[in-house]
Structures are given as C-alpha cells and as structure tokens.
C-alpha positions in Angstrom: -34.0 17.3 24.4 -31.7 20.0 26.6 -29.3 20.0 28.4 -27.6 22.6 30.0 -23.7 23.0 30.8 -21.6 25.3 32.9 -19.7 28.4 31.1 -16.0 29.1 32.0 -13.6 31.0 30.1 -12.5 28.1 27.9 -15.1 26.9 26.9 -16.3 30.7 25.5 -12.7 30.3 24.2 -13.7 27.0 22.3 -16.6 28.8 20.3 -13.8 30.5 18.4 -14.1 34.0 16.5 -17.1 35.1 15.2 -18.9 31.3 17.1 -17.1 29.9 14.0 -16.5 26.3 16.0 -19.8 26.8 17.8 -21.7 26.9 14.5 -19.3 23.6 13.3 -20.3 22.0 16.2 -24.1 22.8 15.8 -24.0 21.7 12.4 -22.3 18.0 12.7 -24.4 17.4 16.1 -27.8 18.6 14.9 -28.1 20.9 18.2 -28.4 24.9 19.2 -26.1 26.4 21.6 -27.1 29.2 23.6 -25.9 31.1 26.7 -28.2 31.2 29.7 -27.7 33.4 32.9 -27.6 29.7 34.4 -24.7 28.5 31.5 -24.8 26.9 28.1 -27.8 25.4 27.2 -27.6 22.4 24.3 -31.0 21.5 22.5 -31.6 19.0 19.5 -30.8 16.2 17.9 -27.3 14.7 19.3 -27.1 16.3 22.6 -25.1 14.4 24.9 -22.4 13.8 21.8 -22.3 17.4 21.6 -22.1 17.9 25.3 -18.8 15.2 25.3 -17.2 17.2 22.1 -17.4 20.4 24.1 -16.0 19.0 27.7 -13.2 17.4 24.9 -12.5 20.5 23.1 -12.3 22.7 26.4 -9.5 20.0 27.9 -7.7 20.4 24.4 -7.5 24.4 25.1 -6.4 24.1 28.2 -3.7 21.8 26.9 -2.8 24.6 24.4 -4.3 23.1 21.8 -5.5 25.1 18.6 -9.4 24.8 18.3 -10.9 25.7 14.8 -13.4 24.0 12.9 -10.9 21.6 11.7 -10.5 20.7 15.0 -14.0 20.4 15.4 -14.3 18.0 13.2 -11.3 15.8 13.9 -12.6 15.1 18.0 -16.8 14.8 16.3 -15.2 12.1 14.2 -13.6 10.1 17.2 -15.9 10.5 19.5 -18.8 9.8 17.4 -16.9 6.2 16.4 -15.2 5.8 20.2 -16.7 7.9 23.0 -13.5 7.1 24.7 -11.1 7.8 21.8 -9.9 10.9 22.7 -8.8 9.4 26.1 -6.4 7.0 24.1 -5.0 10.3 22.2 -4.0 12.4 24.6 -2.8 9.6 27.0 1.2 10.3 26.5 2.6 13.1 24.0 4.1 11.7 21.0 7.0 14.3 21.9 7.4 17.9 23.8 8.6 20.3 20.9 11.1 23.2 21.1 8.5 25.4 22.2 7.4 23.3 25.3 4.5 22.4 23.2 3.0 18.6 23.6 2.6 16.8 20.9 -0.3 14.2 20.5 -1.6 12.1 17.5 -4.5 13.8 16.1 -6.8 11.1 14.6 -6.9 7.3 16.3 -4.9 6.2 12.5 -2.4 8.8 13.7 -2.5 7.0 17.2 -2.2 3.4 15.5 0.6 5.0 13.9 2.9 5.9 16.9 1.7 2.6 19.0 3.3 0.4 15.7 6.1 2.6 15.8 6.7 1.9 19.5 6.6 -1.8 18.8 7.8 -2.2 16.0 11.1 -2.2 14.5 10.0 -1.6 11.2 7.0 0.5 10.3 5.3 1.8 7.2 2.8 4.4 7.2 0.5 4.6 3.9 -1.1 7.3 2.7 -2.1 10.8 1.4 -0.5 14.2 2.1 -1.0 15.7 5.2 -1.7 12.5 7.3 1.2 13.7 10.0 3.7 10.5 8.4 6.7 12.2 8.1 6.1 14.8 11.4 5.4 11.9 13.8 8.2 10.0 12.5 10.3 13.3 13.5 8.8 13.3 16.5 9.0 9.9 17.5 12.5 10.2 16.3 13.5 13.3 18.7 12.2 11.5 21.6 13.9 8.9 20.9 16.9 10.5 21.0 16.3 12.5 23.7 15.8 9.2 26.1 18.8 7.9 25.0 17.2 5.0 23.1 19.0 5.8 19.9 22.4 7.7 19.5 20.8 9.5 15.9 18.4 10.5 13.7 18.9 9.4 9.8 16.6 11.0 7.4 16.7 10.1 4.1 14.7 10.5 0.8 15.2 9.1 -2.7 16.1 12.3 -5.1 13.3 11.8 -7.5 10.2 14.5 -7.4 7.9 15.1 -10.3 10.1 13.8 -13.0 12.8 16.1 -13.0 16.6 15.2 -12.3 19.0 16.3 -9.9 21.6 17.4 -12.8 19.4 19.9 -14.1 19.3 22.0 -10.8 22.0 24.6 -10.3 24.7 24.5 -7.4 27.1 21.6 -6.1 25.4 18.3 -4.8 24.6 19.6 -1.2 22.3 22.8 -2.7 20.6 20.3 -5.3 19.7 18.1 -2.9 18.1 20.1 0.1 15.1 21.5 -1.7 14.0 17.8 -1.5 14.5 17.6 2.1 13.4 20.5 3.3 10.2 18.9 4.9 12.5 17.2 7.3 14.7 20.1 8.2 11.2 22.1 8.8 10.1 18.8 11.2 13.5 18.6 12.8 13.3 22.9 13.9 10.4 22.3 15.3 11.5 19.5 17.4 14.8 20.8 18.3 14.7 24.8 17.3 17.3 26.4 15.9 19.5 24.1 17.9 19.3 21.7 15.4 21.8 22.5 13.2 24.5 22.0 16.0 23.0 18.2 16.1 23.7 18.0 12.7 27.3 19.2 12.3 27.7 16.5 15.6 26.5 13.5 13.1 23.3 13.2 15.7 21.0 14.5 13.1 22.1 13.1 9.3 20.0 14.4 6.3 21.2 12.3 2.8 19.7 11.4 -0.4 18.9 8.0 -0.2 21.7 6.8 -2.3 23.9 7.8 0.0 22.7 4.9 2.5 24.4 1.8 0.2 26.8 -0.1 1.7 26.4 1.3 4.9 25.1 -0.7 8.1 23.2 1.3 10.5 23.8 0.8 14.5 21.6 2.5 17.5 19.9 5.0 14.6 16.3 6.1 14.1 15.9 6.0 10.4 12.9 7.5 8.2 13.1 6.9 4.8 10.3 9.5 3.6 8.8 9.3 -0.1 9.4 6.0 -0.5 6.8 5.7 -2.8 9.7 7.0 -5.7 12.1 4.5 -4.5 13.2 1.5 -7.0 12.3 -2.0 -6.1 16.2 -2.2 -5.5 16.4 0.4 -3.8 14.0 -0.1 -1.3 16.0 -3.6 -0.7 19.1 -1.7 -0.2 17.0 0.4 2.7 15.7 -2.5 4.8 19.2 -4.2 4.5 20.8 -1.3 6.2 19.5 -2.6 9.6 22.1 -2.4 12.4 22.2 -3.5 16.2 19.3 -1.1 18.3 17.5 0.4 15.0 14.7 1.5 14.3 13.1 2.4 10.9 10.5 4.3 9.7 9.2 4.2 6.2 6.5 6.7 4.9 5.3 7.3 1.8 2.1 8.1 -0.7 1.4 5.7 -3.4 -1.0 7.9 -5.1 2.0 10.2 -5.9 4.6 7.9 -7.8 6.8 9.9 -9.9 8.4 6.9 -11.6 9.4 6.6 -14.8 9.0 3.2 -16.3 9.7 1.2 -12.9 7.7 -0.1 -10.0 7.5 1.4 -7.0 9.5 -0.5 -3.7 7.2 0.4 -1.6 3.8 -1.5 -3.1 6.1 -4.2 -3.5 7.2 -3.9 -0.1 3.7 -4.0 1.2 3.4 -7.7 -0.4 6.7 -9.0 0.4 6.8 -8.1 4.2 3.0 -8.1 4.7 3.2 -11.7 7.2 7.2 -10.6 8.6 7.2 -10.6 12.2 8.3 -7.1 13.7 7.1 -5.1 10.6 4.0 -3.3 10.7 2.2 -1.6 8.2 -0.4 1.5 9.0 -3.0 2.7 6.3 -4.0 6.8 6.8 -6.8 8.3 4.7 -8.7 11.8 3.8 -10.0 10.6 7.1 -6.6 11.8 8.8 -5.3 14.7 7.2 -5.0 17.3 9.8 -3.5 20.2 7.7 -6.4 22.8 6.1 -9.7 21.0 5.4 -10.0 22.2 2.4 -6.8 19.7 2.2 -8.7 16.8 3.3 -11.8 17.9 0.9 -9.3 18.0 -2.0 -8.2 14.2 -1.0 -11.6 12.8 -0.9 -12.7 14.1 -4.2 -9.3 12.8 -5.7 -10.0 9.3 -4.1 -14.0 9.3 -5.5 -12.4 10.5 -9.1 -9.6 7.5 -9.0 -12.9 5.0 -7.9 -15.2 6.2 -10.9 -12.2 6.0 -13.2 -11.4 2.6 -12.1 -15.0 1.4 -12.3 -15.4 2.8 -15.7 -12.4 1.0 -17.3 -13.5 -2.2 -15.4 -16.8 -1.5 -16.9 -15.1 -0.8 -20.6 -12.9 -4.0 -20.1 -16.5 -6.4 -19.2 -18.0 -4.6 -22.3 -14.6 -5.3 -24.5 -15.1 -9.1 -23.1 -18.7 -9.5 -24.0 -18.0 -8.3 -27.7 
C-alpha cells in the first residue's frame, strides 16, 4: 500500500538529525518513507497509522514540542491504542511554564493523572521514576496558584532516602534537608523561574520535611507529599489529617523504592484503606509512561520482568516446599 503526503518544513523538521525519528517511525509502523518531487511517499505495512503519527508529530513541533525517537514512540503508543488520544492530550495545557512553554501530559496515564487531580481532592499517583508524578503535581500546583484557586504551594517529603539519616549530613537542619528536596525546587524554577524564590520568602511557596506538617491544619493550600513510599503508616495518617478548608492534596510516590527499615510503608497501606473513599483517587503509571531517556523506561521494564520471575520462582519454591 502507498500513500503519499505533502512536505513542509515541519514535517522535514520531524525526521530529526541524521532521519533518526524517520527511521523510529519506519521501524514501529512497518513502512518506508521517501521524498518524492510530488511530497512524502509512505509504503508498507501500517500506512495510514504512520500517516496519523506524522500529521501528530508535525502539530507537536509546531507547538514547540521536542521530537526524538522517544517521542516517537510515546504518540505510536497512543495512537496505536486510541486514534484519537492525542486529541485528549493536547486539549488544555497542564500549565504555561516560565519560559512560555505549554505544558501537556505526555502519555493518556499522565492525562488520567491530571483529570483525577482536577476532580479530586485527594490524589495518589503510583509508580516508577520518571512517570512525570512529582512535575505535574508542580504544575498543577502553579496553576493553581496562579488562578487564584489556592493561596500556596506546600511541598513536603519524609527525610528518609536510601537508609541513611539526616544526623549524619553536615550543616544546620535547613542544609541537611534540601538535598532531599531538590527535585521540587528544580520543578518549582521551571514553573516560576528564578522568581521563585521571592514566592518562597512570601510563605506562597513552603518546602519542609514532612515532620514539620504535625499539628498543623492546612487552609486554601496545594499540598504534594512526594516519596511517600518512605513515609510510616503514622505518618502518612498525620498527612491526610492535615486537610483544611479549599485544599487540595497530592500524594506521589514509588513503591518499588521503599527505603524502610523494619516498618511498613503508609502509602500501600493507604492504597487499601482509602481505595472505596469518595473524593480520593488513586492513578497507577508504568514503564509505559516514563517520558525521561528511554533507555530509562528500558531499564524499568527489565526491573519489573526480573521482580515477576523472582516472584514466580519463590511461589514455585513455596508449592514445591508444600508438596514435600
């Protein structure tokens, strides 16, 4: 089958350097793209998919968007699922950043994500790194802000990252603490700039370890409690409980990366308790959705695989232990 498509200078842009997306895109449609006096002509296997993923990824440069085989990738798995999918995506921005720059959900989890978000007043996003949890909860949160729906931002993380302890790190509280939150001051420059740091000497923006959130009720805030996996059963009580008059919360977190010593995490348990609680939703990212490098999302899939053999080889040990 062929078809053939008109050229213009984005979509030449869309091919990338060296064709690198134009070979990506060959390769997950089955197809061979060639330029024709008359345009682009697309012959193979999948061609009408791969027509749609070019008209999508020429709309996404001309929005500004970054196109590399990554990206590639990301819009062949949405369309290929929901022809229309992209649509849903790029409907409203998520948030405009410092740089002018719209910001949209990249995967339809991502999208789930900020709709639960939106309608919720408490949401939990599940999953592995680079699933966008904690930068769409900035981003939701800057918007919010900037509409006037909340009067500030509360970021907060428990103070508990790869076993070690806060009283081993040199300097007074304030310089222990910020290497564990620099991921939000990184999400909150890109949102705000450099103005940022005025928001937070104004109490609009407040970055604290989690502890620092007991006994404190929380009015007209956005709050995103970040690696929650590492918060206590108790502690994760104490969160939710903060809840004041025109909050919203945001919980995010990755249970495959529980640093823990000899407790349980708050946030599985969380995920039973509050499963059936009206006005709490819960959002479940994968490999499927991490949007940083692919060898990133690569690295999660064979991590996920390794975790399923494991688990099927102890089962298999246990039925072998019961037969005896």
């Amino acid at each position: 089958m062929k078809k053939l498509l008109r050229t213009n200078d984005k979509i030449i842009e869309v091919f990338g350097a060296y064709d690198a997306n134009l070979k990506e895109l060959e390769r997950l449609c089955g197809v061979t793209v060639r330029l024709t006096a008359d345009g682009i002509e697309v012959t193979g296997r999948s061609v009408e998919l791969a027509r749609l993923l070019l008209d999508k990824l020429t709309a996404a440069a001309e929005r500004g968007e970054k196109i590399d085989p990554d990206a590639v990738g990301r819009y062949y798995a949405i369309l290929e699922v929901d022809p229309d999918g992209v649509e849903s995506l790029v409907a409203e921005p998520v948030c405009v950043n410092a740089h002018g720059q719209k910001i949209y959900a990249k995967t339809i989890v991502q999208k789930r994500f900020v709709d639960a978000v939106n309608k919720n007043l408490l949401t939990f996003a599940i999953g592995p790194a680079g699933t966008g949890k904690t930068y769409l909860a900035v981003a939701l949160a800057a918007t919010a802000v900037k509409k006037g729906l909340v009067n500030r931002i509360i970021l907060t993380r428990p103070a508990i990252e790869a076993g070690e302890k806060l009283g081993f790190l040199p300097g007074d509280l304030q310089m222990k603490v910020d290497p564990y939150l620099r991921p939000l001051y990184d999400a909150l420059a890109d949102m705000f700039g450099t103005g940022y740091a005025d928001l937070i000497e104004r109490g609009v923006v407040e970055i604290a370890p989690l502890a620092y959130m007991r006994g404190r009720t929380l009015n007209n805030a956005f709050i995103i409690l970040d690696e929650a996996q590492n918060t206590t059963t108790e502690q994760m009580k104490m969160f939710l409980t903060r809840f004041g008059d025109g909050s919203r919360a945001v919980v995010t977190g990755d249970v495959t990366q529980i640093d823990l010593k000899g407790a349980a995490s708050g946030l599985v348990e969380a995920e039973e308790v509050l499963k059936d609680v009206d006005g709490v939703a819960f959002v479940r990212l994968t490999a499927a959705d991490v949007v940083r490098h692919g060898l990133v999302q690569r690295i999660v899939k064979a991590y996920d695989k390794y975790s399923q053999r494991k688990a099927y080889a102890t089962r298999a040990h246990i039925d072998d232990e019961d037969d005896d």
